[in-house]
C-alpha positions as CSV (number, residue, x, y, z in Angstrom):
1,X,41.1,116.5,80.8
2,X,43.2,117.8,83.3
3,X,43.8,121.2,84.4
4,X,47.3,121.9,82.6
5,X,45.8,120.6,79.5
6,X,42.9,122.9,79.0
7,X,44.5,125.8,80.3
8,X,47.4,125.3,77.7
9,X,44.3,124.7,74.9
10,X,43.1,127.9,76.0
11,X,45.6,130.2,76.2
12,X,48.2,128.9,73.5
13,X,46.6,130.8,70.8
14,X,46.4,133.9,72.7
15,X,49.5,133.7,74.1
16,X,51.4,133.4,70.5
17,X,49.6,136.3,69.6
18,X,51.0,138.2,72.3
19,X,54.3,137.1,71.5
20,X,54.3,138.3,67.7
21,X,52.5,141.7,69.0
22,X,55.8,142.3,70.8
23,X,57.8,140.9,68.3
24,X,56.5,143.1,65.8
25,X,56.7,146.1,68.5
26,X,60.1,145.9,69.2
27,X,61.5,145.5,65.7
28,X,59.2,148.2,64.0
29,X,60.6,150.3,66.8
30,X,63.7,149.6,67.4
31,X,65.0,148.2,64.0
32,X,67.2,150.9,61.5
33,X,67.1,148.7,58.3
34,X,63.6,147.5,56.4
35,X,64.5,144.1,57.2
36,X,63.3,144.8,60.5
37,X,60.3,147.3,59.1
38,X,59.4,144.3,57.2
39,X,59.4,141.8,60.1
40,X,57.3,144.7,61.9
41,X,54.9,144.8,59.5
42,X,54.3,141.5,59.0
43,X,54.1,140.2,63.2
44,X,52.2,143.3,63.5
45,X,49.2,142.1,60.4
46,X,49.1,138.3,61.9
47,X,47.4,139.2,64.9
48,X,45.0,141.5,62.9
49,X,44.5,139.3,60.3
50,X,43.2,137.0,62.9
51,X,41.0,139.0,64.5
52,X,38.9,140.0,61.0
53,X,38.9,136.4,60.0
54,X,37.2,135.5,63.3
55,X,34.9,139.2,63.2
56,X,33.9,138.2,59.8
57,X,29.8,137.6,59.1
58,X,29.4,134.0,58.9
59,X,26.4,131.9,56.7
60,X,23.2,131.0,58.5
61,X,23.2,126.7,57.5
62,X,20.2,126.0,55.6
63,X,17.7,124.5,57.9
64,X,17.1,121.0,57.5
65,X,13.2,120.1,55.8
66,X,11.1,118.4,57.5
67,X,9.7,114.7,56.2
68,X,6.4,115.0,55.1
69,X,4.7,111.6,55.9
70,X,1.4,111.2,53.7
């Protein structure tokens, strides 16, 4: 995998984040009419949302048995 490749893998998610974080910045901020509250809110919970779905406890797998052999 080359260089470019991974560091676009790593950093695309992040990056989009980033971007809607702004987004939802600016227009919260700046906006006069709820259309823009609205998009506000909403760029503003995605990034949020991601991070509790990702923070969230997460189920132990069940440990595989062991074969008895007789």
């Amino acid at each position: 995998m080359s260089t470019s490749s991974q560091r676009r893998k790593v950093w695309s998610v992040p990056t989009v984040l980033a971007v809607l974080t702004l987004l939802g910045l600016a227009s919260a901020l700046l906006g006069e009419h709820w259309g823009w509250k609205a998009v506000g809110w909403i760029t503003l919970a995605v990034p949020v949302l991601v991070g509790v779905w990702f923070a969230r406890p997460r189920r132990s797998r069940p440990a595989a048995k062991a074969a008895v052999h007789p």
